[in-house]
Chimera marker file (.cmm) of the C-alpha trace (Angstrom):
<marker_set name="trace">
<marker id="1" x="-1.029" y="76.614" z="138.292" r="1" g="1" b="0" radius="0.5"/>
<marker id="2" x="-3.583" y="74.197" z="137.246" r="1" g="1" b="0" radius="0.5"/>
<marker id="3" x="-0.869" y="71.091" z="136.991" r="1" g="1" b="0" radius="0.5"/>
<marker id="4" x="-2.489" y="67.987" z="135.910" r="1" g="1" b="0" radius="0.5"/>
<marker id="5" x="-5.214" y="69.531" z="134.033" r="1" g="1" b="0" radius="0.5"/>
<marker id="6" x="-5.928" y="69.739" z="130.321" r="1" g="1" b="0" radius="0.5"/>
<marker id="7" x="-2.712" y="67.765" z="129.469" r="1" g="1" b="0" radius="0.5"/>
<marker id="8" x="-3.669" y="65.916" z="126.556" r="1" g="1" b="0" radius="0.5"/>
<marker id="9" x="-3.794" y="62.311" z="128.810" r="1" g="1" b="0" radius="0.5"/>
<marker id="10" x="-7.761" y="61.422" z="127.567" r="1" g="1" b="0" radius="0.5"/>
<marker id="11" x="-10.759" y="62.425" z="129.582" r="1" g="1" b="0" radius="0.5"/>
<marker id="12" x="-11.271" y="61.616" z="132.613" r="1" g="1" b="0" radius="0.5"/>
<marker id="13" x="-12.737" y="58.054" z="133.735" r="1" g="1" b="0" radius="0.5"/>
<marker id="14" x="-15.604" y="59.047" z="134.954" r="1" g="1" b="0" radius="0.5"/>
<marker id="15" x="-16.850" y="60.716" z="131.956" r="1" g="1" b="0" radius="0.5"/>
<marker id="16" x="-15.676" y="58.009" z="129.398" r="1" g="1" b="0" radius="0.5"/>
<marker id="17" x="-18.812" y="55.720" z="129.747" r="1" g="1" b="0" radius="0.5"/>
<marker id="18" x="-17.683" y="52.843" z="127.493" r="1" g="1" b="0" radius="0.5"/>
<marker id="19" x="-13.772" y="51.445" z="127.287" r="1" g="1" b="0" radius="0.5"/>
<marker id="20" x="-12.815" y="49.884" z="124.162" r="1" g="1" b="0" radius="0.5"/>
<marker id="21" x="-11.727" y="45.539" z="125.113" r="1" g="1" b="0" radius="0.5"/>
<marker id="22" x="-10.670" y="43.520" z="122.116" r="1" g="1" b="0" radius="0.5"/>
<marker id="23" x="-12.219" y="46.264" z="119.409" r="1" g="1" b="0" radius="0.5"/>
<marker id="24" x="-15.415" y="46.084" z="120.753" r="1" g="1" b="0" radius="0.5"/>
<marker id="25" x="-17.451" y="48.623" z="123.090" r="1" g="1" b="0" radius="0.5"/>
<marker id="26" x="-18.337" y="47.248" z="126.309" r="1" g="1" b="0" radius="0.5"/>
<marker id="27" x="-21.563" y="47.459" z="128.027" r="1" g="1" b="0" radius="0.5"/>
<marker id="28" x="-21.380" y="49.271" z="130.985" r="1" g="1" b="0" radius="0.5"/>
<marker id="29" x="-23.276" y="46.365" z="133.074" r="1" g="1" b="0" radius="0.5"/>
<marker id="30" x="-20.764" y="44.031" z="132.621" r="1" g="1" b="0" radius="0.5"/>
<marker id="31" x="-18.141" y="46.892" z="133.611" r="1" g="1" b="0" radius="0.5"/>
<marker id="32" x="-19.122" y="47.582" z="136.765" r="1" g="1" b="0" radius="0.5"/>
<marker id="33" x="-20.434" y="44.336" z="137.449" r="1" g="1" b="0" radius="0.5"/>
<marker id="34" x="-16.559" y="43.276" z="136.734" r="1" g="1" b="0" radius="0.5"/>
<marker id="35" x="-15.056" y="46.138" z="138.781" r="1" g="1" b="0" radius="0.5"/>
<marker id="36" x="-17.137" y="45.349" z="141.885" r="1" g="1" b="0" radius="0.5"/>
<marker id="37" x="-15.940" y="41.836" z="141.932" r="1" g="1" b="0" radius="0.5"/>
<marker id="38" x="-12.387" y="42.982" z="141.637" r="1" g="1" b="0" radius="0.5"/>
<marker id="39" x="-12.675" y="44.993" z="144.362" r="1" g="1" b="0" radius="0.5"/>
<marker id="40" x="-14.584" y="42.900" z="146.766" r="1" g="1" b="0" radius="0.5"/>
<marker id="41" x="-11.833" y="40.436" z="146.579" r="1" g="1" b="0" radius="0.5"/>
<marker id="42" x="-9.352" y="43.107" z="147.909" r="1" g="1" b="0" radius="0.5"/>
<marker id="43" x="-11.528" y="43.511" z="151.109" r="1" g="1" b="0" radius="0.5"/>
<marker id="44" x="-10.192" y="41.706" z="154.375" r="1" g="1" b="0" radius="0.5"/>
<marker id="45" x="-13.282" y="39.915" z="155.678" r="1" g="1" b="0" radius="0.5"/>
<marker id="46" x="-13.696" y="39.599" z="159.356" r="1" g="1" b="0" radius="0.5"/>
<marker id="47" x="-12.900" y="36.097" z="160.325" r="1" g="1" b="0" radius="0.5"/>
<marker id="48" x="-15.827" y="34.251" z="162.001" r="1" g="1" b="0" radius="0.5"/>
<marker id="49" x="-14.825" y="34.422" z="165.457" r="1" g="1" b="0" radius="0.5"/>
<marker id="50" x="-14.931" y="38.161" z="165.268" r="1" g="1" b="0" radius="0.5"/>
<marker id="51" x="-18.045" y="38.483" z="163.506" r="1" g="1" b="0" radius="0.5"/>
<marker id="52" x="-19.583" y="36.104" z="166.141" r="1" g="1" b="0" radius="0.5"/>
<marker id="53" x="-17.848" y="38.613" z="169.027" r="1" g="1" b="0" radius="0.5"/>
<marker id="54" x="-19.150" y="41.717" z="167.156" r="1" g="1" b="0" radius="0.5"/>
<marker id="55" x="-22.705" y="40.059" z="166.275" r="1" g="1" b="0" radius="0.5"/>
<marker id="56" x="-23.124" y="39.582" z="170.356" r="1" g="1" b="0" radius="0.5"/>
<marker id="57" x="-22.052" y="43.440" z="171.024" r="1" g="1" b="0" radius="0.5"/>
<marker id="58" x="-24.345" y="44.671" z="168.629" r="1" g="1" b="0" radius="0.5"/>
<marker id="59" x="-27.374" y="42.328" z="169.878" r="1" g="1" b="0" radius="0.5"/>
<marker id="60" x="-25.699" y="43.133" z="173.808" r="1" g="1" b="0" radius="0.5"/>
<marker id="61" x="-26.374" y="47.201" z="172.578" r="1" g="1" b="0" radius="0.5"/>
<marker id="62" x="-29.498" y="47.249" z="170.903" r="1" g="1" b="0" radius="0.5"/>
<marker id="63" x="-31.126" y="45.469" z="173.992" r="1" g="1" b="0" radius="0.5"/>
<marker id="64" x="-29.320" y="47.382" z="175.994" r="1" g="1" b="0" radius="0.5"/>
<marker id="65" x="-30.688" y="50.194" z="174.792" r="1" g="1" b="0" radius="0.5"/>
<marker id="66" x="-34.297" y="48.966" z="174.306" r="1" g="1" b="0" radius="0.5"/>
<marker id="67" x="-34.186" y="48.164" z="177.977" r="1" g="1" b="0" radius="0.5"/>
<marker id="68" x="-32.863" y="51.729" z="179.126" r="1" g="1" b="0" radius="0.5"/>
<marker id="69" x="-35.772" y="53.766" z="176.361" r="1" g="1" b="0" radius="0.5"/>
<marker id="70" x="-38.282" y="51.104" z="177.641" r="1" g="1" b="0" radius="0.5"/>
<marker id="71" x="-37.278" y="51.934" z="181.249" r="1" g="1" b="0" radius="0.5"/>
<marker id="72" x="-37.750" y="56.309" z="180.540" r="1" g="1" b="0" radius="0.5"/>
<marker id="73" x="-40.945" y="55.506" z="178.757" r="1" g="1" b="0" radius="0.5"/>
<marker id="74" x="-42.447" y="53.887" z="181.892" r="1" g="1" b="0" radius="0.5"/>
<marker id="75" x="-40.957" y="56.156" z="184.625" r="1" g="1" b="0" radius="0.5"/>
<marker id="76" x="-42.405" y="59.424" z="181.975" r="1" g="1" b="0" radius="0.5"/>
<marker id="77" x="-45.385" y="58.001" z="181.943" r="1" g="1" b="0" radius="0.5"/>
<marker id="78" x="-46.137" y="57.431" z="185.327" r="1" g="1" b="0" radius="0.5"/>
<marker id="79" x="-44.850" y="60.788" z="185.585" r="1" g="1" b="0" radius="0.5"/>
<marker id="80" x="-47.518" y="62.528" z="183.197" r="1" g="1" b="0" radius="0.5"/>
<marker id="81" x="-50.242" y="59.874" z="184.563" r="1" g="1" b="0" radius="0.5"/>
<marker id="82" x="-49.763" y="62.136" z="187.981" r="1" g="1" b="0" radius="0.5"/>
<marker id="83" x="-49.626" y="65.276" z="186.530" r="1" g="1" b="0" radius="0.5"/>
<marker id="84" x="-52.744" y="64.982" z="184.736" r="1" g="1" b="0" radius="0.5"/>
<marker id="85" x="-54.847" y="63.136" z="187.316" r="1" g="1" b="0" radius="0.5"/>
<link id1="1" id2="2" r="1" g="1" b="0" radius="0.2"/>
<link id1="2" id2="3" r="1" g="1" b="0" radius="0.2"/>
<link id1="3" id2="4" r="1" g="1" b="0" radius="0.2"/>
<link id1="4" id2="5" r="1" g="1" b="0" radius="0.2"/>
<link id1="5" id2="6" r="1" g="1" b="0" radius="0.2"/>
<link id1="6" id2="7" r="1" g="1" b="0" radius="0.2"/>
<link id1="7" id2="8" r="1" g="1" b="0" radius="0.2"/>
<link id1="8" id2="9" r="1" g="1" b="0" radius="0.2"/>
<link id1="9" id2="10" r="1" g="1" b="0" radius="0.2"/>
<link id1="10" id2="11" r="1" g="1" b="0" radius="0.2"/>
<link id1="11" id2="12" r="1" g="1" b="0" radius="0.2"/>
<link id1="12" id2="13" r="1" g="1" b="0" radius="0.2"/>
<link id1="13" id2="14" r="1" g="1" b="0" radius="0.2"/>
<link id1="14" id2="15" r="1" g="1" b="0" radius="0.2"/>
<link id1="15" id2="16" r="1" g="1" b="0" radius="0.2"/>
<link id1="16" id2="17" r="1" g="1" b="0" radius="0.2"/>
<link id1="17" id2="18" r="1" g="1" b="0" radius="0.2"/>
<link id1="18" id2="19" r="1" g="1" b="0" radius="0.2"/>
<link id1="19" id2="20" r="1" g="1" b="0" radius="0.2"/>
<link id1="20" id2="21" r="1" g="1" b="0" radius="0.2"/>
<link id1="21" id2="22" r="1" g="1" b="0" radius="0.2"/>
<link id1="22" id2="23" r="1" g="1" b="0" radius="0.2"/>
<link id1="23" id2="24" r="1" g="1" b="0" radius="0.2"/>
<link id1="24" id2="25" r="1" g="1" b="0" radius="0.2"/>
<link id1="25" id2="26" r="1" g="1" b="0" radius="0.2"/>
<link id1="26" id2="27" r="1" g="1" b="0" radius="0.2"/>
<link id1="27" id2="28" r="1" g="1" b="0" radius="0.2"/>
<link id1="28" id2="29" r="1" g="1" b="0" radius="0.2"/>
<link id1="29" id2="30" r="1" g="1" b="0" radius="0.2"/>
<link id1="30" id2="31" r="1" g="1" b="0" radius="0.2"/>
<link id1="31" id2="32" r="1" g="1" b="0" radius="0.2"/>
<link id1="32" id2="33" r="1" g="1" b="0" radius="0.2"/>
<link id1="33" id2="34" r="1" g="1" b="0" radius="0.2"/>
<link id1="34" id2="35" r="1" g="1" b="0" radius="0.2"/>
<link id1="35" id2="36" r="1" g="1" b="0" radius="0.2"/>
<link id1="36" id2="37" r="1" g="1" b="0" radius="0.2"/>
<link id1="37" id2="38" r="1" g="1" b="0" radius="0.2"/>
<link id1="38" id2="39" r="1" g="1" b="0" radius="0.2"/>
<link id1="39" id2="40" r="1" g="1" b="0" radius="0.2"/>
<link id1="40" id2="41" r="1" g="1" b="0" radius="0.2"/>
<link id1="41" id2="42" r="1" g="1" b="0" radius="0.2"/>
<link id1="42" id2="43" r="1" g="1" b="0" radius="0.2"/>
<link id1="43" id2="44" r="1" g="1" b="0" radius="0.2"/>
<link id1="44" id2="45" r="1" g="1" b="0" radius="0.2"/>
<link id1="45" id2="46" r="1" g="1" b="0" radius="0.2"/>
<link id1="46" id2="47" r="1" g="1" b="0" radius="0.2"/>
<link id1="47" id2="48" r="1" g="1" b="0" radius="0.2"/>
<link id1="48" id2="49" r="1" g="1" b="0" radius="0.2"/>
<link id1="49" id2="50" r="1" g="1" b="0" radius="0.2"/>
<link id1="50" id2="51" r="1" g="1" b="0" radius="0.2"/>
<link id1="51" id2="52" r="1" g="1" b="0" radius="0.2"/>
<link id1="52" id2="53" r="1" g="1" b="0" radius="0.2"/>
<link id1="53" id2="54" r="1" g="1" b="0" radius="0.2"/>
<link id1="54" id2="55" r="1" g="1" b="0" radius="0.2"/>
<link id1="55" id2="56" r="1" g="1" b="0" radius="0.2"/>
<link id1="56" id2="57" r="1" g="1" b="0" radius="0.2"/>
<link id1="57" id2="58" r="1" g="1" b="0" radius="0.2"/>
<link id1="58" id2="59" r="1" g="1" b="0" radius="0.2"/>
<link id1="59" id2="60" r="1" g="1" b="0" radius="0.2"/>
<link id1="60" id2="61" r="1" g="1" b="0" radius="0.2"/>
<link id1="61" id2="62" r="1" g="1" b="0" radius="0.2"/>
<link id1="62" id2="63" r="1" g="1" b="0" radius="0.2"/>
<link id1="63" id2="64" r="1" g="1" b="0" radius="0.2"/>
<link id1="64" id2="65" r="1" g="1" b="0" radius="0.2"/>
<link id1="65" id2="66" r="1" g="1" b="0" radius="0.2"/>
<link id1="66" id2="67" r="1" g="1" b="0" radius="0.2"/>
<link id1="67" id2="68" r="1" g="1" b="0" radius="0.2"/>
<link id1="68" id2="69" r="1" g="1" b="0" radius="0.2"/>
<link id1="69" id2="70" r="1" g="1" b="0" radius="0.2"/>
<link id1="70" id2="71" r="1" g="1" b="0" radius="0.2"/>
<link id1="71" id2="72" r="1" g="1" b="0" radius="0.2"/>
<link id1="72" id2="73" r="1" g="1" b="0" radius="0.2"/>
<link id1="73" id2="74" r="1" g="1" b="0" radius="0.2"/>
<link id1="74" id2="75" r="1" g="1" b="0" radius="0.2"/>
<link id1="75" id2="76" r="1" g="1" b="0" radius="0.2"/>
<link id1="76" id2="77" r="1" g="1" b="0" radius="0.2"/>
<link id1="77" id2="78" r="1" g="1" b="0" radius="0.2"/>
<link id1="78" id2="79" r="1" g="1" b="0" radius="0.2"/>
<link id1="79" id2="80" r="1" g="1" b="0" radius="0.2"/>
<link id1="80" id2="81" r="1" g="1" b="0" radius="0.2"/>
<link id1="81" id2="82" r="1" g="1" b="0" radius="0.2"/>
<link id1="82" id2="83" r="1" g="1" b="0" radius="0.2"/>
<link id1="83" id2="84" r="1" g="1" b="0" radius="0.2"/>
<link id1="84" id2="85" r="1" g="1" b="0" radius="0.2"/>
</marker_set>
């Protein structure tokens, strides 16, 4: 068992904090900072048209819900305010 491990291939990425580019250590900053915009530019971004459609669901939801909590709040309420009179 144990394939893949302790093969003599380097350590592992994560615990190699700095990579050696042209001779030189490189800051870890720039790294990441590097990596992250090499990776946003494989995401598929939402064209605007469906953001817009999504935007209005989300806004349609939350006051949807506001409405409907709003709504239980009041009838509790009343419900209490006769219980304790």
């Amino acid at each position: 068992g144990g394939a893949g491990r302790g093969q003599g291939k380097g350590p592992p990425p994560l615990i190699v904090e700095y990579q050696m580019v042209k001779g030189k250590r490189e800051n870890p900053v720039t790294r990441f900072l590097r990596e992250t915009r090499s990776e946003l530019r494989k995401v598929a971004w939402p064209s605007r048209q469906e953001t817009t459609n999504l935007t209005i669901i989300v806004i349609a939801v939350t006051l949807t819900m506001a409405a409907s909590l709003g709504f239980i709040d009041y009838i509790f309420s009343k419900l209490f305010g006769l219980l304790i009179r």
